[in-house]
N, C-alpha and C positions, 0 to 999 in steps of 0.2 A: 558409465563409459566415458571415456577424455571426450572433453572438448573441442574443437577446433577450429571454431566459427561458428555462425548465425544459421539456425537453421528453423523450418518450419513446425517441429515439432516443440518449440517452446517460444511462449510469448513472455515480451517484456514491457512493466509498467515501472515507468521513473517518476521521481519526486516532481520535478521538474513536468509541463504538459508535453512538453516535445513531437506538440500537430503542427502542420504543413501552414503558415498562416497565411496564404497563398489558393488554398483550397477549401472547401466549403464541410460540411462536418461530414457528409455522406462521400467527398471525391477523398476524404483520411481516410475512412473506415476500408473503402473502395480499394488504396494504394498495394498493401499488401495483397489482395488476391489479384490482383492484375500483373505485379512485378513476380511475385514468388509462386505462386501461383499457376501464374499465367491462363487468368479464366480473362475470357472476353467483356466487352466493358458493359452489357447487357446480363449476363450471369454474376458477375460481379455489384454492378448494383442491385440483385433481387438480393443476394446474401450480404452486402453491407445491409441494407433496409431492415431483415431479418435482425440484424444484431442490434440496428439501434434499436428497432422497438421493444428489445429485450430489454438495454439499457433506459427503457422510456425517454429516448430524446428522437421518434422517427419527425417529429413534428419541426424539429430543429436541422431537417437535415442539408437545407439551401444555407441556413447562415454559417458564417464563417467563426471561428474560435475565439477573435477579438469581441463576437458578441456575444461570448455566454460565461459565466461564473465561471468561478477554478473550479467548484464539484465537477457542472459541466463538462468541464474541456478532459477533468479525469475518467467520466464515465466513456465520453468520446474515446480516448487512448486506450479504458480497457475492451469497448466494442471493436475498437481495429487489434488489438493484441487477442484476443476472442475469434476475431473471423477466419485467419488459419487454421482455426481449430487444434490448437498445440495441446501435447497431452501435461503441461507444464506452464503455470503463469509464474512469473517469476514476478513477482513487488516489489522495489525498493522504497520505503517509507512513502509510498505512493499518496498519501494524507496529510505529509507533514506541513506543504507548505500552505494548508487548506486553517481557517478561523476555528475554533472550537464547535460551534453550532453548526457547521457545514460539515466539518470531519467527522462528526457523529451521523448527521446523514449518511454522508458516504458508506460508515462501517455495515450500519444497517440494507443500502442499496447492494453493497457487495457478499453481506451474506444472502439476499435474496439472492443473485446472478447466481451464485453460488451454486444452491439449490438446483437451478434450472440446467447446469450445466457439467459434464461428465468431467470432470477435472481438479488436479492437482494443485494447491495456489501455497506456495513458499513466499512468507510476507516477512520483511524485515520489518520491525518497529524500534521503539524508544520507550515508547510509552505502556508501561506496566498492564492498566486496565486495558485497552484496547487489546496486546495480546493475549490475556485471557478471553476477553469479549467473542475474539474470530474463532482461536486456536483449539484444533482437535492435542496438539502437538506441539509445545515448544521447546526448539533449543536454545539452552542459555550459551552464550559463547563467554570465554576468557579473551584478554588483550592482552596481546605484545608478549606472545604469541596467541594470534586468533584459534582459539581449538573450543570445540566440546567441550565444558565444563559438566550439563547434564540435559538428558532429555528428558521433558517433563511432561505427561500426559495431562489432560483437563480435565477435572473432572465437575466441573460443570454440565447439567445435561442442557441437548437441543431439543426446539429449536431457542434459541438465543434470543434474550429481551434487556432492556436496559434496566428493566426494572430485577434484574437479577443480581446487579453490582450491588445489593445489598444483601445479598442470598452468603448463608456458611461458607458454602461449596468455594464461591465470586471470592471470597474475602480472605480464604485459606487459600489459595493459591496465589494469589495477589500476595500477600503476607508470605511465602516462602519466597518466589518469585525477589522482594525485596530483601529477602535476609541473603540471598544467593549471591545481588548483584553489591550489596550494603551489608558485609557483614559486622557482627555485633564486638568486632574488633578494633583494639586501637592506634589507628595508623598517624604516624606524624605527619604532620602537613609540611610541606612543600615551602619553605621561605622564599621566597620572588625578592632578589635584590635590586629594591624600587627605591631611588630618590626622593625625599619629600619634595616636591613642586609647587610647596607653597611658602608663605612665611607669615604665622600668625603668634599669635604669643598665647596662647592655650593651647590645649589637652585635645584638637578635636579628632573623633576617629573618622 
């Protein structure tokens, strides 16, 4: 159905952490059910407290966002996107701007939440492995015009381990997945008319 604003039946998680850094991790979680909501501020923190400790951060919930990792402040933003209970989490590359050894955390912390929770999670990514890793479901989109190119099922079974990126299943989808986005065709490249900016007297590239 169209759109036409914000509504509680879908949560959203940005690349970016975009918590209150003003408020403490339990009065984030809090903010939505109190404004949209409109639960009282004693109902409202039983059910934030609920979510952190699903997110394993209840232990965190006095300090503030400046004190805790990116994972952190991600797990925080999907516990408040989570407590309206939206039938819909919407992702936007919500890992990106996380180190390698923490975004694989994360992959792992959110297929558990996953698990625990009745819900729909539409995840943009970039990165090849990680969409097969999550994905019951991906679509590859085309550019310029954004459309469906194709929808591809997983056929990786769950529950999901990382020790699976080396599994047939992991590596054939992975491997179309790449010829989809890279295909085995040959496109000319793009000459950029760049000045040399230098002045040497050899060949360097």
């Amino acid at each position: 159905k169209p759109v036409a604003g914000p509504g509680s039946d879908r949560g959203m998680v940005f690349q970016g952490y975009t918590l209150f850094p003003w408020l403490t991790v339990l009065k984030n979680v809090m903010f939505g059910l109190e404004v949209s909501q409109g639960l009282d501020a004693g109902s409202a923190e039983q059910e934030a407290r609920q979510w952190l400790e699903l997110v394993g951060l209840a232990k965190f919930a006095s300090s503030y966002p400046h004190q805790l990792s990116g994972g952190m402040k991600q797990r925080v933003a999907i516990a408040r996107a989570l407590a309206n209970r939206p039938r819909i989490l919407l992702m936007d590359e919500p890992f990106g701007a996380l180190d390698a050894q923490t975004r694989a955390q994360m992959q792992s912390y959110l297929l558990q939440i996953w698990k625990q929770v009745d819900i729909t999670i539409v995840f943009i990514t970039h990165v090849l492995d990680e969409s097969v890793y999550l994905a019951d479901r991906i679509l590859i989109l085309d550019a310029h015009p954004g459309r469906v190119r194709e929808l591809m099922e997983v056929a990786v079974p769950r529950p999901r381990h990382p020790s699976q990126f080396l599994s047939p299943a992991f590596v054939a989808a992975r491997r179309h997945l790449e010829e989809l986005i890279h295909p085995p065709v040959e496109v000319p490249t793009e000459t950029l008319p760049l000045p040399r900016m230098t002045l040497v007297g050899d060949d360097v590239e």
